[in-house]
SEMARLO-428013 format. One line per field, with one value per atom (N, C-alpha, C): x, y, z; chain; residue in three letters; atom name. Coordinates in steps of 0.2 Angstrom, whole numbers. Example, Ala and Ser with C-alpha at 12.3 -4.5 7.8 and 13.67 -1.06 7.14 Angstrom:
# residues 2
x <- (66,62,66,64,68,64);
y <- (-28,-22,-16,-11,-5,0);
z <- (39,39,39,35,36,39);
c <- (A,A,A,A,A,A);
r <- (Ala,Ala,Ala,Ser,Ser,Ser);
a <- (N,CA,C,N,CA,C);
//
This chain:
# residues 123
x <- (206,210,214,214,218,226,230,238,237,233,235,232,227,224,226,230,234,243,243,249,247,242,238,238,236,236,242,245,252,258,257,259,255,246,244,246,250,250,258,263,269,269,266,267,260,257,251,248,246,240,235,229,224,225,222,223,220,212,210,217,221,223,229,230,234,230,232,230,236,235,240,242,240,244,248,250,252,258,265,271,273,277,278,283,288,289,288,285,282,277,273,266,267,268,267,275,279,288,290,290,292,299,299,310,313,320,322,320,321,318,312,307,300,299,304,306,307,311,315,309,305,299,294,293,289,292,298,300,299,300,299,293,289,281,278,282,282,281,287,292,288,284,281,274,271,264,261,267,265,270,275,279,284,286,290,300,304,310,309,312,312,318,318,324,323,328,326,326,332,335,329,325,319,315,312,307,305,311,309,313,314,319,326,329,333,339,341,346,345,339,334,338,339,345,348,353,359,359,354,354,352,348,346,351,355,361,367,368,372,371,369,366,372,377,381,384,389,391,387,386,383,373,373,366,363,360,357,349,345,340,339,338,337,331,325,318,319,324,321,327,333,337,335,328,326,319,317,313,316,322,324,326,329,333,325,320,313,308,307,304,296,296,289,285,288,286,283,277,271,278,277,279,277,269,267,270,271,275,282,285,293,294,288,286,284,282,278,286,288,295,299,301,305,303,296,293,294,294,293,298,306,310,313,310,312,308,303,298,300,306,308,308,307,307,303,300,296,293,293,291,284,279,272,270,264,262,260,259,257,263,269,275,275,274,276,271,265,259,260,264,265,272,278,281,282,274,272,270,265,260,266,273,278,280,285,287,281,275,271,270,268,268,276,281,290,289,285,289,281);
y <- (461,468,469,474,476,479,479,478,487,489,497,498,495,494,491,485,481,486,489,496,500,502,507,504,499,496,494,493,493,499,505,509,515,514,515,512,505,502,503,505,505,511,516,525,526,522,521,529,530,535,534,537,534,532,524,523,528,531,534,541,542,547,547,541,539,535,542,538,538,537,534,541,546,553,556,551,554,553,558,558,555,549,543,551,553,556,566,567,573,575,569,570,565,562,555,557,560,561,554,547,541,541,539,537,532,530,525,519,520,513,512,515,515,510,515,510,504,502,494,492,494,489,487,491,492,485,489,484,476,476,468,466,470,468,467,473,469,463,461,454,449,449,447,445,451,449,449,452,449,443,442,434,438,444,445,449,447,451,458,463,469,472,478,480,487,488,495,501,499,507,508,501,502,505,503,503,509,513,521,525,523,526,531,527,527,532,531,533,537,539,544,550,553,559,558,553,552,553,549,548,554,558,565,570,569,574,570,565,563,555,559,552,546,547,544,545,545,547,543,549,545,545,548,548,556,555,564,564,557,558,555,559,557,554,556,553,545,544,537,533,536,532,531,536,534,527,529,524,516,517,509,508,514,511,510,514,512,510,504,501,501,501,502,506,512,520,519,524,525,531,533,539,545,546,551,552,547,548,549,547,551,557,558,566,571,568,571,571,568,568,572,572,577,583,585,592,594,591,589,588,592,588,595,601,604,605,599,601,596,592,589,579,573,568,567,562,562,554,552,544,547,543,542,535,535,528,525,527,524,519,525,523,514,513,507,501,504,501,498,500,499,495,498,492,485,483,475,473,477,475,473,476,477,469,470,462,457,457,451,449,452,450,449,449,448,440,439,431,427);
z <- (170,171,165,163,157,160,154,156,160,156,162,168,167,175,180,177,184,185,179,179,184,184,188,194,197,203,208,202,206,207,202,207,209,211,215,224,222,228,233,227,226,228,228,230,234,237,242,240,233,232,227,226,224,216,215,209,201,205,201,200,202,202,196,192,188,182,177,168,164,161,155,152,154,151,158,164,170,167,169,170,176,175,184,187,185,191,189,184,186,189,187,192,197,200,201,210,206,211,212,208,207,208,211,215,210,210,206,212,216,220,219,217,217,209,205,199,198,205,205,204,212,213,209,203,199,193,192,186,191,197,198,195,200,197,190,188,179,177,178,178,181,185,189,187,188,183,178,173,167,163,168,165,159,160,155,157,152,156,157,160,160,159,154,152,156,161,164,162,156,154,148,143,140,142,147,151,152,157,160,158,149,145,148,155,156,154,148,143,139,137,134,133,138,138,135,136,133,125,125,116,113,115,113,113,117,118,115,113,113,106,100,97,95,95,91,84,82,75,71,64,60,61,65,67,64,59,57,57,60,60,70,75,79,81,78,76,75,70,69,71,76,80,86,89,95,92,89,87,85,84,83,92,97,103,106,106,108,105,103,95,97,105,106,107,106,109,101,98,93,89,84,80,83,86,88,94,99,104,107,101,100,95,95,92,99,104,110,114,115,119,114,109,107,108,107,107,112,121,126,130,127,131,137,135,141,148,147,153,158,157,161,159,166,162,159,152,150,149,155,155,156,153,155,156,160,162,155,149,143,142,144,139,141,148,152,150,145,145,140,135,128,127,133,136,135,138,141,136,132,127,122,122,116,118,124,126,127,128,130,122,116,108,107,109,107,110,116,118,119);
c <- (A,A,A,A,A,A,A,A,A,A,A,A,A,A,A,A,A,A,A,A,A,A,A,A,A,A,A,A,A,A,A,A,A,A,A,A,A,A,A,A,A,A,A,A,A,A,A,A,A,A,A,A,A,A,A,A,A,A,A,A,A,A,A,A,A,A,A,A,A,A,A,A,A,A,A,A,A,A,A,A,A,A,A,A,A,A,A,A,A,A,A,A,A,A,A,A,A,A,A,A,A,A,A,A,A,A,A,A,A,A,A,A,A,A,A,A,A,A,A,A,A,A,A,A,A,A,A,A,A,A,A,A,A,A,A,A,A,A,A,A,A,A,A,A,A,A,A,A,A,A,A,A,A,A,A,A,A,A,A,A,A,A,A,A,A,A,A,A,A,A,A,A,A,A,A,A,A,A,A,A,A,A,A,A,A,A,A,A,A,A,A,A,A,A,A,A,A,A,A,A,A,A,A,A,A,A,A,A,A,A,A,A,A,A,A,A,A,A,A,A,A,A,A,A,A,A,A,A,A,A,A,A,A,A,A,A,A,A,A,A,A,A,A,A,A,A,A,A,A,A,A,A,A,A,A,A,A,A,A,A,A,A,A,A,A,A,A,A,A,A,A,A,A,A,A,A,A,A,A,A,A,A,A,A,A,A,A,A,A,A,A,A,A,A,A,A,A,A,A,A,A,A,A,A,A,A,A,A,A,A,A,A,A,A,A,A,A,A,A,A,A,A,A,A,A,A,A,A,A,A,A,A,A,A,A,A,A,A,A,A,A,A,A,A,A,A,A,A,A,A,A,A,A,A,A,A,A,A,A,A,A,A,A,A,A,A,A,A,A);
r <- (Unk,Unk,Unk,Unk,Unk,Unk,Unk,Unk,Unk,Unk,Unk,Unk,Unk,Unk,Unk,Unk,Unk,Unk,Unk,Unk,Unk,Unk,Unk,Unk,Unk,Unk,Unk,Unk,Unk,Unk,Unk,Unk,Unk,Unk,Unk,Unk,Unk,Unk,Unk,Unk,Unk,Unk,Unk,Unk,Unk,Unk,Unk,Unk,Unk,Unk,Unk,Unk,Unk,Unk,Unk,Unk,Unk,Unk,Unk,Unk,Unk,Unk,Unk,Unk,Unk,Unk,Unk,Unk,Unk,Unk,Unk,Unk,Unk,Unk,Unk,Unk,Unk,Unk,Unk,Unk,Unk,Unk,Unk,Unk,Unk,Unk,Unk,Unk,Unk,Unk,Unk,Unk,Unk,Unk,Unk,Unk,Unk,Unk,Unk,Unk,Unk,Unk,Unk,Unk,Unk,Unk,Unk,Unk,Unk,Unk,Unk,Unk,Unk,Unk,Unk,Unk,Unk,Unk,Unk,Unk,Unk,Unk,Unk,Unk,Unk,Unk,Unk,Unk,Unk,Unk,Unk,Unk,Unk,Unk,Unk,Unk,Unk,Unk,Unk,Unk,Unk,Unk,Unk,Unk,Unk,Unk,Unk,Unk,Unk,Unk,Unk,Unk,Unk,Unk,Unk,Unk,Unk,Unk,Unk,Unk,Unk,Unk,Unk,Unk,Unk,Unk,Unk,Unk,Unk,Unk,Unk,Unk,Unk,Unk,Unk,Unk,Unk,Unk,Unk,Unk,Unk,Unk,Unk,Unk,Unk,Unk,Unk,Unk,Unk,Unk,Unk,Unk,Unk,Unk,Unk,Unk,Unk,Unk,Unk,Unk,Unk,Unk,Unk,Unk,Unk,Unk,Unk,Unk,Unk,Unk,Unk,Unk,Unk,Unk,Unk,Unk,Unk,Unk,Unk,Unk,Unk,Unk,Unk,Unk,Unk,Unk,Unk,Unk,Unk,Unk,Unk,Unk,Unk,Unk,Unk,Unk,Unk,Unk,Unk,Unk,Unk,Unk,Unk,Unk,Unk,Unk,Unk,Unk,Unk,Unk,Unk,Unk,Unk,Unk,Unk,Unk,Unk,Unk,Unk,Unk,Unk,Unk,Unk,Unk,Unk,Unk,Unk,Unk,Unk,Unk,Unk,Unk,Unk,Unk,Unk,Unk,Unk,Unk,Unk,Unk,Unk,Unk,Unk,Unk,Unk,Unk,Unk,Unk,Unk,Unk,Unk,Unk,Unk,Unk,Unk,Unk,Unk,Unk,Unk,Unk,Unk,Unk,Unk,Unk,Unk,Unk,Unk,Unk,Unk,Unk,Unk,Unk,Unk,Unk,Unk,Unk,Unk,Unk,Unk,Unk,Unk,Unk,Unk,Unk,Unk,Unk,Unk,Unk,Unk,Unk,Unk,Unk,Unk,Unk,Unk,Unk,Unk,Unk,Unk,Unk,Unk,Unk,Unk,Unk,Unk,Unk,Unk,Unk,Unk,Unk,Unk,Unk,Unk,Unk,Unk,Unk,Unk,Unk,Unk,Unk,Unk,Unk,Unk,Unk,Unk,Unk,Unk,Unk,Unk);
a <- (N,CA,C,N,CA,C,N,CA,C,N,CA,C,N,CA,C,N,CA,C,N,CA,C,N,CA,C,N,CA,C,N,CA,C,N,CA,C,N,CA,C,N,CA,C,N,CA,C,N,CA,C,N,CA,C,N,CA,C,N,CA,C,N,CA,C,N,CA,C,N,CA,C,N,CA,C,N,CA,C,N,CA,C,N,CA,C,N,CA,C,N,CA,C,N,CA,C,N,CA,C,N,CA,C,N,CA,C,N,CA,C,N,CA,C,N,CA,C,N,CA,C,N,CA,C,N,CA,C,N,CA,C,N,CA,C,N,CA,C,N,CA,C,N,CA,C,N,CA,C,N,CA,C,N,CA,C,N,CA,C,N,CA,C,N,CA,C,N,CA,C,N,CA,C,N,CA,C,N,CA,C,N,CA,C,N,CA,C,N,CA,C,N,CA,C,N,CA,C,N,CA,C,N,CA,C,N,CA,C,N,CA,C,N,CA,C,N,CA,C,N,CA,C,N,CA,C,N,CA,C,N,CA,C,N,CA,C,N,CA,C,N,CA,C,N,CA,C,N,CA,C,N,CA,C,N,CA,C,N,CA,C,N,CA,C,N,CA,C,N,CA,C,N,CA,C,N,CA,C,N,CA,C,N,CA,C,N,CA,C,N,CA,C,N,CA,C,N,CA,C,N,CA,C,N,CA,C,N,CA,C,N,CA,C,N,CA,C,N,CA,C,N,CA,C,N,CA,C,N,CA,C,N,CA,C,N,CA,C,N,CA,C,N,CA,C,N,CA,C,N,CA,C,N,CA,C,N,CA,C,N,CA,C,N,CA,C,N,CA,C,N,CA,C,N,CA,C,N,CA,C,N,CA,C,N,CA,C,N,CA,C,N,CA,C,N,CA,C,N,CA,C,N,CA,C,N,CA,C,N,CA,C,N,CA,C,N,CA,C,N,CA,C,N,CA,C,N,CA,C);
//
């Protein structure tokens, strides 16, 4: 099984609906209405099944708001400040969240894919 498709299976399992009904372009709570508990249980299973820590506020870009409304002094490129707080989101994809921000949250199931992929090559 590949990292997304054990991603897919657990929170096919974690929100008891069709796995097929989640790809890597789903939004966890735009499409998906994912709870922060739903979050918890998800981040355990991370931790779990692939043997790695989880950072939660990385993970389901938590703070994300924050840092967009609020990047810190000294910050004139917000592009390349979220790319160092998120090292594993792609260029394209902190292009897509930028472009993306009034449509509400912006986690995808990619983002959590690339996550794992990111800490499983760190340790």
């Amino acid at each position: 099984m590949t990292v997304f498709e054990k991603i897919q299976a657990t929170l096919a399992d974690i929100l008891d609906v069709d796995a097929e009904s989640i790809g890597t372009e789903t939004y966890l709570i735009r499409d998906l209405d994912v709870e922060s508990i739903d979050l918890l249980e998800l981040a355990v299973s991370l931790s779990s099944e692939f043997n790695i820590d989880v950072n939660d506020d990385e993970v389901f870009l938590k703070t994300l708001r924050v840092y967009l409304s609020n990047p810190g002094e000294g910050v004139s490129d917000v592009r390349a400040f979220l790319m160092e707080k998120y090292p594993y989101l792609t260029s394209p994809r902190v292009d897509e969240i930028l472009a993306d921000q009034e449509g509400g949250p912006v986690l995808k199931v990619k983002d959590i894919v690339d996550y794992v992929n990111w800490r499983r090559e760190g340790e």
